[in-house]
Structure formats: C-alpha cells, structure tokens
C-alpha positions in Angstrom: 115.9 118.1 112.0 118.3 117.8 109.3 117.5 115.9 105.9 120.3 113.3 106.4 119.1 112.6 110.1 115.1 112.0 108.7 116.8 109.9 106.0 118.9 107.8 108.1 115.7 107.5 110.8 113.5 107.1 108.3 115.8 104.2 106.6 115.7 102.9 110.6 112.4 102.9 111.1 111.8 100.5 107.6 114.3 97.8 108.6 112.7 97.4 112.1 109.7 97.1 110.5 111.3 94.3 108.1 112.8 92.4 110.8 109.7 92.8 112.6 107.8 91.0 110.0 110.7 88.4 109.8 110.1 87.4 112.6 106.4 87.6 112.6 106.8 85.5 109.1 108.4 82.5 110.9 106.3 82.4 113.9 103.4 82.4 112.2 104.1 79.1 110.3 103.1 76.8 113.9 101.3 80.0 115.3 99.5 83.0 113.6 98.1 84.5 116.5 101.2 84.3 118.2 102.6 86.2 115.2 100.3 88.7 115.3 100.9 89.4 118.8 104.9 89.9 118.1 103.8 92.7 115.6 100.7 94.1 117.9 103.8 94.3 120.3 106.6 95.4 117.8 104.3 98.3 116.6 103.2 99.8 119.6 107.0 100.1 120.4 107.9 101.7 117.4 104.7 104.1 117.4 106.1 104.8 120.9 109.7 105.5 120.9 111.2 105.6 117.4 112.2 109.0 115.9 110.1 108.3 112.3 107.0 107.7 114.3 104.2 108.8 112.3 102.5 109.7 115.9 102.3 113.7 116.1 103.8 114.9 119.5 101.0 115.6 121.2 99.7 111.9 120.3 102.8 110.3 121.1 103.0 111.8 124.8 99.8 110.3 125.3 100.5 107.3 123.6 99.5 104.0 125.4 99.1 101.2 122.2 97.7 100.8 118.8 93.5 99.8 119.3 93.8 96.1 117.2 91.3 93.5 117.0 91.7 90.2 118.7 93.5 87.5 116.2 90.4 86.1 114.3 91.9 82.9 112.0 89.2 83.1 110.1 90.3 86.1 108.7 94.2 84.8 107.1 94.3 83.1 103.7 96.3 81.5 101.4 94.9 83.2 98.2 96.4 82.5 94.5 97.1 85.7 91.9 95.1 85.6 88.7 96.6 87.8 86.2 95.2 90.9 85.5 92.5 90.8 82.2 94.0 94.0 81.5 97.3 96.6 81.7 96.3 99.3 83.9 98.3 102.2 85.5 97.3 104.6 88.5 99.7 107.3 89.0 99.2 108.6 93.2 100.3 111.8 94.7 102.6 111.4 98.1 103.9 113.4 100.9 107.1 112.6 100.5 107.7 110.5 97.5 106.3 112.7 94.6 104.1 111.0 91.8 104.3 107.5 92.5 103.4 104.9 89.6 101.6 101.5 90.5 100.7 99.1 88.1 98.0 96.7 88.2 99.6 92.7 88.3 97.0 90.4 89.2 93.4 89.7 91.0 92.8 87.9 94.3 89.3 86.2 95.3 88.7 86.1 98.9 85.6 84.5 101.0 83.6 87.1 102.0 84.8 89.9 100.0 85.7 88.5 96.3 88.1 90.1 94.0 90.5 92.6 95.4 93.1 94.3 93.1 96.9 93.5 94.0 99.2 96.6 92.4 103.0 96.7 92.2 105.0 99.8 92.4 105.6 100.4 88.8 109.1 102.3 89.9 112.2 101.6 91.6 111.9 98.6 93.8 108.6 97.3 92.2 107.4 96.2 95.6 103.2 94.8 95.9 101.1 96.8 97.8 97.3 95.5 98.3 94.9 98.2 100.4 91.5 97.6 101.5 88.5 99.7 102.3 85.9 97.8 104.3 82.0 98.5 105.4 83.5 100.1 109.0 85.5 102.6 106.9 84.8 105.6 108.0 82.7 104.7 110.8 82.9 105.2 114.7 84.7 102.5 116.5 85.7 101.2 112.7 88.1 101.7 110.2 89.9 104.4 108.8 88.1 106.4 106.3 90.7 106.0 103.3 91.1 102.2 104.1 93.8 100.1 105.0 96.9 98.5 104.1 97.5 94.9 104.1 100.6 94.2 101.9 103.7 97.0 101.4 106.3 94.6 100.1 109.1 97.9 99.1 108.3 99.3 102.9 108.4 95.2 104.4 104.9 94.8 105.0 104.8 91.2 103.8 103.1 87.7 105.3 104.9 86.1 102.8 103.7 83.4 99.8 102.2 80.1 100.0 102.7 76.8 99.3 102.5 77.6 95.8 104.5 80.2 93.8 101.4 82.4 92.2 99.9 82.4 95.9 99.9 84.8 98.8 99.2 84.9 102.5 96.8 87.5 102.8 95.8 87.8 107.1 93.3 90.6 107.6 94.1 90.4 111.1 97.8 92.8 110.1 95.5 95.1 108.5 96.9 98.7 109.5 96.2 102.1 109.0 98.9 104.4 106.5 100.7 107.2 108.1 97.9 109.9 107.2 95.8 108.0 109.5 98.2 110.0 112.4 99.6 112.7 110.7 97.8 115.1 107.8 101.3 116.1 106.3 101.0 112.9 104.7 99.7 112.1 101.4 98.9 108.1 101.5 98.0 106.0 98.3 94.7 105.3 99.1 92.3 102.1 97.9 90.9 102.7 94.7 87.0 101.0 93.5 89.0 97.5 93.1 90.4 97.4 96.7 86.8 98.9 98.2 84.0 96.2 99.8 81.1 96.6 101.2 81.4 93.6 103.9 82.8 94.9 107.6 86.1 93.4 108.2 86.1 93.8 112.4 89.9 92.6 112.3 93.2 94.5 112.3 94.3 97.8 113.3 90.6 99.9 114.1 90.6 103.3 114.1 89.8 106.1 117.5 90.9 109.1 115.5 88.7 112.4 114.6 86.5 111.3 111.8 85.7 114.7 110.1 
C-alpha cells in the first residue's frame, strides 16, 4: 500500500469515528445505553470492513464483533477537572507518530476509583486523552494488559462536557482497548501510576486476546 492511500484511509477511518461519536454524543443525552449501542454497532463495522482496521488479516477474516460489556449506568459520570497541583510532562514513544508530548492539565475524582489523571497532547492539536488500567487488567476474561482508553479528543473519542464548563462526561461503559491491543506494530501510550486502580471495572470493551 502506498503512503498517500494509508494517509487518506487512515484520515477516513478518524472521521467515521468522529461522526460516530456525534451521533453517539446526541443520543445519549435522552438515552445512554442506546448510545452505547450505536457505537458497540458503529465499531464492530469499522473493525470489520474499513481499510485502517487495526484487526490483522487473519483476525479480521474471522471477525464476528468487539466482546463489550452490557451498558451498566452506574458506570457514566459527570465528573469536574481540578487543576493539576503541579506542571508535569510525559514524553511516549508511538508506532506511527514518533515521540509524542502529553502534558498533565487537571485531576478527576470518581466513585469507586478516586483521582485519575486527565493529560492533553502537549503538540499539535492539544487534544485530552484519559486511559485507564483497572484490577481485570491483564486478566483472563478481563481487560487489556496496558489498560484502556476512555477519552482521545485529537482521534474523536469524546462523550462530551457537562452542564458545567470545567466538567466532563466520563462513561466507563466506551472504555476501549488501543490499537496494540490487535496489532503488535503498534506502539500505544499506555496509562501511567495516575491512570492505574486497583478496583475491577467489568464495563467497556473486555479483552479475548493472547495474554502472554
């Protein structure tokens, strides 16, 4: 495959997944676990047929849906951003994007789980991007081993804010597993100690792949 037809698929496959997050955005208002159906739905047929799939061949021709947790509501908050006590820059290395800057910006508190870090790309686009590494991590039947991701605002993972303008929706139920999850070419920023919890979170995208 050429470098200009990965680019242009590759630019594809993140606006599908923005529109498909529109539109899971705006059901979710009346209905989140109608929203969460839409993008159970929406990924499955992108894991399934687009070009940018991170499913390797072999996986895709078997491919019959993403393993995701029933919709749990006790699981979606609306949580507010405290700012962060302290500057504090990770640098991570990627696949495909090089060294890649983030930026610590703030601190959410959650039931069950307390503080989780919330980073923003500290380069061009300066989206959020919140991970999370539960208890299952790692486990069989449980979560993938380098965590999760719940927010990737530059790549249009987003639930959107509150009511307020310092808060977030934050629904562990879209939890989902980065591209290295599928594919070992990839180099995926990973959760660091303030994105790791001990407590299970049973929701979201589960994980059936090797775990050696």
């Amino acid at each position: 495959m050429s470098s200009t037809l990965g680019a242009l698929q590759l630019a594809d496959w993140r606006r599908r997944v923005t529109g498909l997050y529109a539109g899971v955005r705006q059901l979710s208002v009346q209905n989140p676990a109608a929203g969460h159906e839409l993008w159970r739905s929406g990924r499955d047929d992108l894991f399934a047929g687009h070009p940018s799939s991170p499913l390797l061949p072999d996986d895709r021709s078997a491919f019959t849906g993403l393993t995701v947790a029933p919709y749990d509501p006790d699981w979606r908050f609306e949580v507010e951003v405290h700012r962060a006590p302290e500057p504090h820059r990770i640098a991570v290395e990627t696949g495909t994007d090089g060294t890649v800057p983030f930026d610590l910006v703030g601190i959410v508190r959650l039931p069950y789980l307390g503080p989780i870090d919330l980073w923003r790309l500290g380069s061009y686009g300066g989206g959020l991007f919140l991970p999370i590494k539960d208890g299952l991590a790692g486990r069989p039947g449980g979560t993938y081993g380098g965590g999760r991701y719940l927010l990737d605002t530059i790549k249009g993972a987003d639930l959107g804010p509150g009511v307020d303008d310092d808060t977030l929706i934050l629904d562990f139920n879209f939890a989902y597993n980065p591209s290295c999850a599928y594919d070992p070419m990839w180099a995926c920023p990973l959760a660091q100690a303030g994105n790791t919890v001990t407590v299970d979170v049973p929701v979201g995208e589960l994980y059936t792949g090797s775990l050696d």
